[in-house]
N, C-alpha and C positions, 0 to 999 in steps of 0.2 A: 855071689854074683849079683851083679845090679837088675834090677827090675823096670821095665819102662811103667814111668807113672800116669799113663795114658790106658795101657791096651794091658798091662800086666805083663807082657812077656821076657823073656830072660834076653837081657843083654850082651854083646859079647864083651870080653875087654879093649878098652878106649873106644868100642864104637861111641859114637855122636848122636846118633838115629838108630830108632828102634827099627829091627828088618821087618817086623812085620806090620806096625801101622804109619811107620815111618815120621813119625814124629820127633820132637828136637828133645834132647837129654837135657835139665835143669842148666848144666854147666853152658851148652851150647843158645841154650836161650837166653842167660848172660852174657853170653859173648857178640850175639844177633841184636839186644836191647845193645849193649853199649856203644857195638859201632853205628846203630841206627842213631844216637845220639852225636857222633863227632861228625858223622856224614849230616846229619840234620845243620850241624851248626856251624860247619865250613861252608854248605853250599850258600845257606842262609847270609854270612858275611860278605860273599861274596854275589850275590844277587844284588845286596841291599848296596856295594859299591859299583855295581852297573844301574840303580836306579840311582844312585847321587850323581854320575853322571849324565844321564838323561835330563835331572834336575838342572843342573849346571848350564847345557846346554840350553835348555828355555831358556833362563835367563838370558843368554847369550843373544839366540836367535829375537828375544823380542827388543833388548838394545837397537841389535841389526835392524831391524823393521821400525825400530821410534828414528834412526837416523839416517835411512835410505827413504821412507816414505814410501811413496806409488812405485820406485823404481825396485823394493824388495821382491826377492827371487828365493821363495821357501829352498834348502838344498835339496829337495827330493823332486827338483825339475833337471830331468834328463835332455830335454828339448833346449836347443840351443836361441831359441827367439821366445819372446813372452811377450802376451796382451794380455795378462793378469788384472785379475778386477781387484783394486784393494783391501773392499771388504773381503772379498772372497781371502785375501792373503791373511787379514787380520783371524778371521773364522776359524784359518788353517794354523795358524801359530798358539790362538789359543786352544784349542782341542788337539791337534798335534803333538805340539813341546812344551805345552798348559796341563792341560788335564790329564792329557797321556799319564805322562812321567808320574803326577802325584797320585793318579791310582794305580800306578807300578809302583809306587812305593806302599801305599795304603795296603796291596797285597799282600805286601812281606811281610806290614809289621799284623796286619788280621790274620796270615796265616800261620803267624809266630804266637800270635796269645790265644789263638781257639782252636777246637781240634777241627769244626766243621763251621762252616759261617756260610749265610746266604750274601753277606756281604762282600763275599769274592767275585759276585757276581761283576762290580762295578768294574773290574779291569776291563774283561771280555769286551765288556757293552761300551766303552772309552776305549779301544783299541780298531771296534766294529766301526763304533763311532769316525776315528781318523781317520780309517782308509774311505770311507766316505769324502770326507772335507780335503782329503787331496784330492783325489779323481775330481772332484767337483771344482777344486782350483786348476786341473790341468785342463777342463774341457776348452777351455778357450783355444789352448791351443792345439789339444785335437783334432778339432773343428777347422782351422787355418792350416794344417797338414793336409788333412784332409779334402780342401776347399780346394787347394791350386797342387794338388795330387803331387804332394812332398815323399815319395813311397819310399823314399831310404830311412823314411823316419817311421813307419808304417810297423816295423819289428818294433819300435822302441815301446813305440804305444800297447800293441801288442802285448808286450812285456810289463810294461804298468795294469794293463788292465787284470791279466791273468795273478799278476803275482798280488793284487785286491783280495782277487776271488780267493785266493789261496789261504789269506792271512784270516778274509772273513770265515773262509770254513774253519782253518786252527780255533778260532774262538768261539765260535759254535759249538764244536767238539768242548770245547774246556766248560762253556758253559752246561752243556749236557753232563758235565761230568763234576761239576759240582752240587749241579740241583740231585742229582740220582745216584750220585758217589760212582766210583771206578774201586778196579784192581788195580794192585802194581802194574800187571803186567801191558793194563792197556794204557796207564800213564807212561810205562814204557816207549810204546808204540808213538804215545803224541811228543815224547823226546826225539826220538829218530826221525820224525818230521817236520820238529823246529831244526835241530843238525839238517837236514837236506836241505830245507828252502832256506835257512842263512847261508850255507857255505856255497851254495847254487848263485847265489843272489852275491856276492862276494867275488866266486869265481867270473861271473858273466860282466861285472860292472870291470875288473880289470882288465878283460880280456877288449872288452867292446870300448869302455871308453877312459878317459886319458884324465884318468885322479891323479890327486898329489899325495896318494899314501891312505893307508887306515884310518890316521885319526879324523881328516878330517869330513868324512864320511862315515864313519863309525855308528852315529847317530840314526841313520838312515836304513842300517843293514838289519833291521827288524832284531839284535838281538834278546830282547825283554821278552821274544817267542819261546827263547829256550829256556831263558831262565825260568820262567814263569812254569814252565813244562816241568823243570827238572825240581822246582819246588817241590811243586805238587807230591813228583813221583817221593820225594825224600821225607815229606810229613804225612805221606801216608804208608811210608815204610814204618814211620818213628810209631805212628798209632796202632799197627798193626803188631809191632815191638810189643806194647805193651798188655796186650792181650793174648801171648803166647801164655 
């Protein structure tokens, strides 16, 4: 009969786990390291083609903005009138669909070659950063709602400003959780809260107003929250793999 190589005790046959210190059997920590390896490197592919798109779209949007001038309209203005300051537009396209994107990408490829880096830092703080540099380009027009008491527009705002606060606290949380490290289980927890505020954020934009589809709002629907969440959770499975 097998012996667990942890606590000593007799095993039964094909258990996985030892009953009495409940640790994983040789075979089953094999089994735990290699799917933490194919789940590392799926999500991985797949994050790193949600950050080529974010890429993509910079480019895009800063086209849009060399060829519209004063008259450019970032997409993450819900407000149908704009008195947009230019700089403030330029501000917002480069730390929005600039910087953003390539420290969403910088993320993937530092979270892919180190096991721990203070260098992840730079997403958080580049994510804290643009919801910044919006709000700061919307006030003009909050201000003009506001001024000649537009109150059907009064939810919209509303809903910009909260769903700031939202993003800013997600990074918050991710930053505290790089400098002090996390468990799975509460990188867990910050994946079920990127899932709520995108699909929240998703539902309310089709429901309230009148897109032409996913793609071309895709960009806007914060999903680099999740990704960035479910990184996390999947390279701190993989390290934790390695230490069974």
């Amino acid at each position: 009969m097998r012996s667990c190589d942890k606590c000593g005790s007799k095993l039964p046959e094909n258990s996985q786990r030892c009953p009495l210190c409940d640790s994983m059997t040789e075979n089953e920590r094999e089994v735990y390291r290699t799917s933490s390896k194919i789940i590392f490197a799926a999500v991985f592919a797949i994050t790193v083609l949600h950050a080529l798109f974010y890429i993509f779209n910079c480019s895009y949007e800063i086209m849009r903005m060399i060829t519209v001038g004063e008259t450019y309209r970032p997409p993450s203005v819900f407000i149908e009138f704009t008195h947009n300051k230019l700089f403030l537009n330029i501000i917002t396209v480069i730390i929005m669909y600039g910087l953003l994107p390539a420290a969403f990408m910088s993320y993937n490829l530092i979270i892919l070659a180190r096991d721990r880096s203070k260098f992840l830092l730079f997403f958080p703080i580049c994510g804290i950063a643009a919801e910044a540099a919006q709000l700061a380009q919307q006030c003009s027009n909050y201000d003009l709602a506001i001024q000649e008491k537009m109150s059907y527009l009064y939810a919209i705002i509303a809903m910009d400003v909260f769903s700031a606060l939202l993003i800013t606290a997600f990074f918050a949380v991710m930053i505290r959780f790089i400098i002090r490290g996390y468990s799975i289980s509460q990188s867990r927890w910050l994946i079920v809260a990127g899932f709520v505020f995108v699909f929240t954020r998703i539902l309310i934009k089709f429901t309230l107003y009148d897109d032409n589809g996913i793609a071309p709002n895709f960009s806007e629907l914060k999903g680099y929250l999740l990704f960035s969440a479910t990184l996390l959770n999947v390279k701190k499975r993989l390290i934790t793999s390695k230490t069974l």
